[in-house]
C-alpha positions in Angstrom: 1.1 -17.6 58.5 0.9 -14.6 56.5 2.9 -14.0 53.4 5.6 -11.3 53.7 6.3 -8.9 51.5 7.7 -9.1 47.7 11.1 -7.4 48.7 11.9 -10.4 50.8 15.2 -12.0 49.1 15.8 -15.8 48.4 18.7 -15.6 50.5 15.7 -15.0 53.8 13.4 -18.3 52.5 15.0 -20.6 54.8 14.1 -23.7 56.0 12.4 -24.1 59.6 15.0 -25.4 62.0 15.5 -25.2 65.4 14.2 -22.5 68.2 15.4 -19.1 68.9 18.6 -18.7 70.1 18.5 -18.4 74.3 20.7 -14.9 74.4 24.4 -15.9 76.5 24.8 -19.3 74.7 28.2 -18.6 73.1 28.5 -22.1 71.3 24.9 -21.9 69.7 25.9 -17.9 68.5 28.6 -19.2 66.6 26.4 -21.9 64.7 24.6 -19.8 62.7 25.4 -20.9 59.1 21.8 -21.8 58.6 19.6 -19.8 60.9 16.0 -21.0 61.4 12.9 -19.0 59.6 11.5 -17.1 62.0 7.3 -16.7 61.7 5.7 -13.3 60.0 3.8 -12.3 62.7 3.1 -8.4 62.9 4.8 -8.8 66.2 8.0 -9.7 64.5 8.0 -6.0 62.7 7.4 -3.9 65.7 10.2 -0.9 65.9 11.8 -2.6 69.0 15.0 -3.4 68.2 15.9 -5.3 71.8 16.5 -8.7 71.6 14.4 -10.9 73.2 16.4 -13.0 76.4 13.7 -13.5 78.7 14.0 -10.0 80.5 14.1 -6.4 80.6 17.9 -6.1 80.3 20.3 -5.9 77.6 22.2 -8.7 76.3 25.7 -9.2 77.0 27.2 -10.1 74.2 29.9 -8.5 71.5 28.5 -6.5 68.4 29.2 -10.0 66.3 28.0 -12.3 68.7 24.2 -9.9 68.8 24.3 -9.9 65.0 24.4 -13.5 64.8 21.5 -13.8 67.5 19.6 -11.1 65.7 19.7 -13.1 62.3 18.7 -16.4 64.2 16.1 -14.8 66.0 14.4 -13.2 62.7 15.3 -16.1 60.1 18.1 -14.5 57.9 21.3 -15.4 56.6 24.1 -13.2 58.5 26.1 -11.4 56.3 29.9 -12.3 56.5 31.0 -9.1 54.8 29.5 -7.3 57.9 31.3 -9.4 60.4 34.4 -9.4 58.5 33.9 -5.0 58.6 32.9 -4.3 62.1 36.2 -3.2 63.1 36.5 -0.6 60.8 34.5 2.5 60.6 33.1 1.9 56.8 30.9 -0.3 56.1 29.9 -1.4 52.6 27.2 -3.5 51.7 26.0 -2.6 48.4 24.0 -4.5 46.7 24.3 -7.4 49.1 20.4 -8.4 49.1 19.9 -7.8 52.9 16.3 -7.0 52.8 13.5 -5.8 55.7 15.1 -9.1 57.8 18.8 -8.6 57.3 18.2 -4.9 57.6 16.8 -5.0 61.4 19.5 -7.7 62.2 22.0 -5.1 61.6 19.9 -2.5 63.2 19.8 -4.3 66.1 23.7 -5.1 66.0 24.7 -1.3 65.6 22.8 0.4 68.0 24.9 0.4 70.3 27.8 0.6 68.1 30.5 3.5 68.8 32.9 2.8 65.7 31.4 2.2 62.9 30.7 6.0 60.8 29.9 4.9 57.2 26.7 2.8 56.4 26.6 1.9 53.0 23.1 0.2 52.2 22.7 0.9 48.1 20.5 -1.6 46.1 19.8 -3.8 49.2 15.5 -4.3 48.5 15.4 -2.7 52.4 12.4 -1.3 52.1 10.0 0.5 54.3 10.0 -2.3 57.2 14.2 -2.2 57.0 14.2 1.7 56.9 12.2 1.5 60.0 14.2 -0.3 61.9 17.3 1.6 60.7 16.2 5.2 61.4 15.2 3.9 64.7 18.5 2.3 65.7 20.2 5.9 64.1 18.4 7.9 67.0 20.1 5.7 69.8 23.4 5.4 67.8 25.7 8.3 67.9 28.2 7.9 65.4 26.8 7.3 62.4 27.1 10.8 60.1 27.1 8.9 57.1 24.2 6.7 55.4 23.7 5.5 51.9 20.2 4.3 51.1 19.8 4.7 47.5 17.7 2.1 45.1 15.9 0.7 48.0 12.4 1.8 46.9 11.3 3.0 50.0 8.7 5.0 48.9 6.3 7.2 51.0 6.3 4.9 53.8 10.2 4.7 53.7 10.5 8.6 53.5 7.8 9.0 56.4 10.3 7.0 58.5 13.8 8.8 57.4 11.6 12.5 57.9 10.7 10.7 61.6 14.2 10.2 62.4 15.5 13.7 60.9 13.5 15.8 62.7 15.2 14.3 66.1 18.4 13.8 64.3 22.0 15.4 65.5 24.5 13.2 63.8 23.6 12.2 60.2 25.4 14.2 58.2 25.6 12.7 54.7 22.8 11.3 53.4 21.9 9.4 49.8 18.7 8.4 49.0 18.6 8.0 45.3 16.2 6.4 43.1 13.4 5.3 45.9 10.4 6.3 44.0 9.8 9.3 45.9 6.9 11.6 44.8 5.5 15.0 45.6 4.7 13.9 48.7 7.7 12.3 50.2 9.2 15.4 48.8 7.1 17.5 51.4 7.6 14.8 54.3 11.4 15.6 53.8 11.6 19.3 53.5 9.4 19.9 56.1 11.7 17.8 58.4 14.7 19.4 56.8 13.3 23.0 57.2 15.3 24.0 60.0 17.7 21.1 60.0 21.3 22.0 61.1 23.0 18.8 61.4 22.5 17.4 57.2 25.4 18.8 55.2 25.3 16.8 51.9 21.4 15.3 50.8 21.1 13.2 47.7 17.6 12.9 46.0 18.5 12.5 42.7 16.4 9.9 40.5 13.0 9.8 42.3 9.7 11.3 40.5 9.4 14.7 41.9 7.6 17.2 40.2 6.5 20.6 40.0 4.6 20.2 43.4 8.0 18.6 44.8 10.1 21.3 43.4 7.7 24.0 45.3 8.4 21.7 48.7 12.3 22.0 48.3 12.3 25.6 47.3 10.4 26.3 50.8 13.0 24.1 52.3 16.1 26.2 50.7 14.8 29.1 52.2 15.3 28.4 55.9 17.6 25.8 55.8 20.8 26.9 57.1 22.9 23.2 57.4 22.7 21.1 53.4 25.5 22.2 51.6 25.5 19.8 48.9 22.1 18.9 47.3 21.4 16.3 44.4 18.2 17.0 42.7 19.7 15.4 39.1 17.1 12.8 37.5 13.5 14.7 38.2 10.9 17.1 36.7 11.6 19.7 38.6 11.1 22.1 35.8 8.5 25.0 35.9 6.8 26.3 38.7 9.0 23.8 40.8 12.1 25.4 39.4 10.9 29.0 40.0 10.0 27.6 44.1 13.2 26.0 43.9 15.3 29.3 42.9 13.5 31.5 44.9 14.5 29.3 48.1 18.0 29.7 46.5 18.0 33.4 46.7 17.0 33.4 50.7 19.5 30.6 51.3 22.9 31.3 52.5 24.4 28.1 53.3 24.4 25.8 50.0 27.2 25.4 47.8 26.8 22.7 45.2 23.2 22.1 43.6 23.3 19.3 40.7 20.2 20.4 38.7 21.0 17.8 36.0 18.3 15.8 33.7 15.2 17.8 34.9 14.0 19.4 31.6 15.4 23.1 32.2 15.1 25.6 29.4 14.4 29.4 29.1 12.0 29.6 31.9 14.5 27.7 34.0 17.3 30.0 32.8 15.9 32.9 33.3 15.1 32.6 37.1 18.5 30.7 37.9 20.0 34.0 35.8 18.1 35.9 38.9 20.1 34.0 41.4 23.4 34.2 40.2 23.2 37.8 40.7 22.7 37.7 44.4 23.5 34.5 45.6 26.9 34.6 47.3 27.6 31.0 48.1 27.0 28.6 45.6 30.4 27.1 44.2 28.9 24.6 42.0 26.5 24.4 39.6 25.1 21.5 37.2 23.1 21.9 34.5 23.7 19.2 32.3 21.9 17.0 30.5 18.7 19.5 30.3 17.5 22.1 27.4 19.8 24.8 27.7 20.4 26.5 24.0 21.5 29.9 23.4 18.6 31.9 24.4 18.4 30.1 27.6 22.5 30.8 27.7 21.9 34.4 27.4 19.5 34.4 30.1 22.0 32.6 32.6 24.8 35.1 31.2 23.0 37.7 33.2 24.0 36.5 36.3 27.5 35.2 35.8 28.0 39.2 34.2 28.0 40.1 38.3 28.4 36.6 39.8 31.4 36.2 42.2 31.5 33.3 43.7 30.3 30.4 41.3 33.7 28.4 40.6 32.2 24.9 38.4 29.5 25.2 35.6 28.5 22.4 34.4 26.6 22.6 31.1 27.4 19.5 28.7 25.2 17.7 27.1 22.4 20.6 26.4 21.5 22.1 22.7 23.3 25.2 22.9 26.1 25.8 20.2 29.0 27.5 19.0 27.1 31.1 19.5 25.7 29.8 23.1 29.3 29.2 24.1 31.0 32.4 22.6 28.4 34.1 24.8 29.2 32.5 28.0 33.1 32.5 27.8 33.0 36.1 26.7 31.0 37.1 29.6 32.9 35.3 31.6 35.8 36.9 30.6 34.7 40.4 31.0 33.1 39.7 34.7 36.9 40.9 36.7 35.1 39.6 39.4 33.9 36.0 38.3 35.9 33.2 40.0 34.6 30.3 37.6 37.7 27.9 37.5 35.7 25.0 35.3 33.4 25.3 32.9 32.2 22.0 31.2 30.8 22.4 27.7 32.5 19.5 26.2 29.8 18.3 24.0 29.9 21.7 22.1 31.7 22.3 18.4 33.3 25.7 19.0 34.3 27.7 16.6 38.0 29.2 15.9 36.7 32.9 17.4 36.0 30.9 20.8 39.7 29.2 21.0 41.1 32.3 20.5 39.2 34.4 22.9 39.5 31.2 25.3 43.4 32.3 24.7 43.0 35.5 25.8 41.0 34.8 28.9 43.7 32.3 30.0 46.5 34.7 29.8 44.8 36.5 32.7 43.7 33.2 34.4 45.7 30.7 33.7 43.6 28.0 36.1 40.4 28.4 34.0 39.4 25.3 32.3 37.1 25.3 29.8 36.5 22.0 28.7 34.9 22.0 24.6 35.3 20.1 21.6 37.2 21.4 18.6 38.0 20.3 14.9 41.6 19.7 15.0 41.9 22.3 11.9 40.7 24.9 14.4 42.9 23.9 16.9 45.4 23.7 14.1 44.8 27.1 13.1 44.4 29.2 16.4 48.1 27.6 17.1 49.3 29.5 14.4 50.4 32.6 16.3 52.0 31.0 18.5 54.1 28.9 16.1 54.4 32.2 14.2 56.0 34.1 17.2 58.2 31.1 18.6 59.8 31.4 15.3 60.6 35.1 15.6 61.7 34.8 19.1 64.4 31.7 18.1 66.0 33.9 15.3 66.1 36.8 18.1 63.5 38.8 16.1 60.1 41.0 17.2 57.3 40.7 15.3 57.2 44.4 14.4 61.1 43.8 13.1 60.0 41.5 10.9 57.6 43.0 9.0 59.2 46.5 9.1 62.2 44.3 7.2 59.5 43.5 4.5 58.1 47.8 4.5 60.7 49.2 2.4 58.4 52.3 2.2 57.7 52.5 5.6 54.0 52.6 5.2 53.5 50.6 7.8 51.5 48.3 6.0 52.4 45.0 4.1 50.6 43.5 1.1 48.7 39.7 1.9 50.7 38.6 -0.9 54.2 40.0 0.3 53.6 38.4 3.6 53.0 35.0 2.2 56.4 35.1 0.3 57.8 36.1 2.9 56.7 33.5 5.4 57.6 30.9 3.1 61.1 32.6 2.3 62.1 32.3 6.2 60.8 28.6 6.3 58.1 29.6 9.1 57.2 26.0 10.3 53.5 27.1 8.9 51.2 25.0 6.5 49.1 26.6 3.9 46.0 27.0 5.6 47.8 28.3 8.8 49.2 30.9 7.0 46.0 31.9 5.1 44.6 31.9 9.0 47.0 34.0 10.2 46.3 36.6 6.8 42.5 36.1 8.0 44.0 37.3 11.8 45.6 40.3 11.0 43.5 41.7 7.5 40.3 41.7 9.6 38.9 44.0 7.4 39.8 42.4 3.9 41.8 45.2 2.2 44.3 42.9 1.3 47.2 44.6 3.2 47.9 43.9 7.1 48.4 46.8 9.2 50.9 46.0 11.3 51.2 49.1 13.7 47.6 47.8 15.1 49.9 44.3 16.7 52.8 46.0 18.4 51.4 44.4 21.3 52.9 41.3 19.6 56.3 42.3 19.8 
């Protein structure tokens, strides 16, 4: 008897027992606590996923009552979470150690299956023998849009088998395949099935070991695919030549809206090309960049295309080397785009300065839904509220700010000395503490004469 595979689970080693279950027997279906090993023959793994009863025609029996047979026949322990789930139209078994076996027991049980939608399979040791049988029961089964493989290792043989089924596919929609030691050529397997795919809306590839080459293979896929609207690409190498393949499919495609771009080694090169996009492409809502190599050089090279963008709403950019400069750059460019309709903007492992709270101020006066998420000192936060507390003040005591400090010109100069105005401040008993005021002196004696103009803030009042 030949050995099977490493990715066989303990939970399949079973004990030899008794003979297959003869299809129809309904009290031997339900005794199936300790199913009988079935032999490894290279019979057992053909694709056929009909039960065997002696004839040509299907079994009767309920989608429980085939599982059960299913795991007898092939020498696996049924999983009770699946029969306890097959009325509902998820199904989760994540990291339930079904391997090659338990995976073609289900396959076989849900082929014909009309209810089910939702077939979560994450960290299950499937396989490429498991995936087989699964993307072959998926081309019979009609209501499955939704299928979570991820941290199977499938490799090449696994992605030969899932490009197989989506080149015939017309119902999976939503697809993870995440960490299954893909490589370059997986990559191509799946983009060239996905080239003119318009059934896959949402593709998840992040966390395999795609490349440059792989990158090239995706970026021909962008360009004629008109269906994936989410794509995952987080946790590869996909920096380089792949990146330039990859935005170059970008500018031809017209149906993507979220790319996660995350952990593949981005930088100026990266920048500079996904800069390019940003000024043409009109459908991309969402973009992540985190996590890669993006300083303020490579932020000025992005900056070019959110200057004209108008459609990008998320940008996500924590986690990268860019500082206070990097981020002053983006949010005033942001600012100054009328058209821009970026509504988050995730820098939050940046130390910005005061200048950037400030202008942030400003820009959310005219958009009060942009979120810019950032990390401050709590003096600067401290100090940029000084303004605020400064005119709440006035407007409790019924006073504008050009009032006040025309009360303080008795020359009517229009201009105040520094030192007048700190008197003065601490006269009123301004709810201000020393180094706010000395903020606020900073704020409006930009130029350091030592007197504060006040004609130049009448917009204050």
């Amino acid at each position: 008897m030949d050995q099977f595979e490493d990715d066989v689970t303990e939970e399949e080693q079973q004990s030899p027992g008794q003979s297959d279950l003869p299809t129809g027997s309904q009290d031997q279906v339900q005794d199936q606590e300790t199913p009988t090993q079935s032999q490894d023959s290279g019979d057992e793994w053909d694709t056929d996923l009909e039960t065997d009863n002696g004839s040509n025609q299907k079994p009767s029996l309920s989608h429980a009552e085939l599982y059960l047979q299913a795991c007898h026949q092939l020498g696996c322990i049924p999983a009770s979470s699946f029969l306890q789930q097959l009325d509902k139209a998820n199904i989760n078994l994540n990291h339930y150690g079904l391997g090659p076996r338990g995976a073609k027991a289900l396959a076989i049980a849900l082929q014909n299956n009309n209810s089910i939608t939702n077939l979560e399979l994450e960290a299950n040791r499937i396989g490429a023998k498991g995936t087989q049988s699964l993307m072959e029961m998926l081309l019979a089964n009609n209501t499955i849009n939704s299928l979570n493989l991820s941290m199977n290792k499938l490799g090449l043989e696994g992605a030969d088998s899932i490009s197989k089924m989506l080149s015939d596919n017309y119902y999976v929609k939503y697809i993870k395949l995440s960490g299954n030691d893909f490589d370059d050529t997986a990559a191509k397997q799946l983009a060239d099935a996905l080239e003119a795919d318009q059934v896959v809306k949402e593709l998840d590839l992040s966390n395999n070991n795609f490349s440059e080459a792989g990158g090239v293979h995706l970026g021909h896929m962008l360009a004629t695919n008109v269906g994936i609207e989410d794509l995952n690409l987080s946790w590869n190498r996909l920096n380089m030549g792949g990146a330039v393949a990859l935005c170059a499919g970008l500018k031809a495609n017209s149906t993507l809206k979220q790319l996660h771009l995350s952990w593949n080694g981005f930088g100026h090169i990266e920048a500079e090309f996904l800069g390019q996009v940003l000024k043409q492409n009109s459908t991309l809502v969402l973009l992540d960049l985190s996590w890669n190599r993006i300083d303020d050089e490579a932020v000025k090279l992005l900056c070019q295309g959110l200057a004209t963008n108008s459609t990008l709403r998320v940008l996500k950019l924590s986690d990268n080397p860019m500082t206070k400069i990097g981020a002053l750059m983006l949010l005033k460019t942001v600012k100054n785009n009328m058209k821009s309709a970026l509504e988050e903007i995730d820098i939050s492992t940046v130390l910005v300065c005061e200048a950037f709270v400030e202008l942030l101020e400003e820009a959310r006066q005219k958009r009060p839904a942009l979120d810019v998420r950032h990390t401050a000192l709590s003096s600067v936060t401290r100090n940029v509220a000084a303004l605020k507390i400064f005119l709440k003040f006035l407007e409790e005591r019924n006073e504008s700010f050009m009032d006040f400090f025309k009360a303080l010109d008795k020359e009517g100069s229009m201009k105040i000395s520094n030192s007048l105005f700190r008197e003065a401040v601490k006269a009123a008993n301004v709810p201000l503490d020393r180094q706010q005021v000395e903020w606020l002196i900073r704020k409006f004696d930009k130029d350091r004469t030592a007197y504060i103009t006040y004609s130049q803030f009448a917009e204050l009042s």
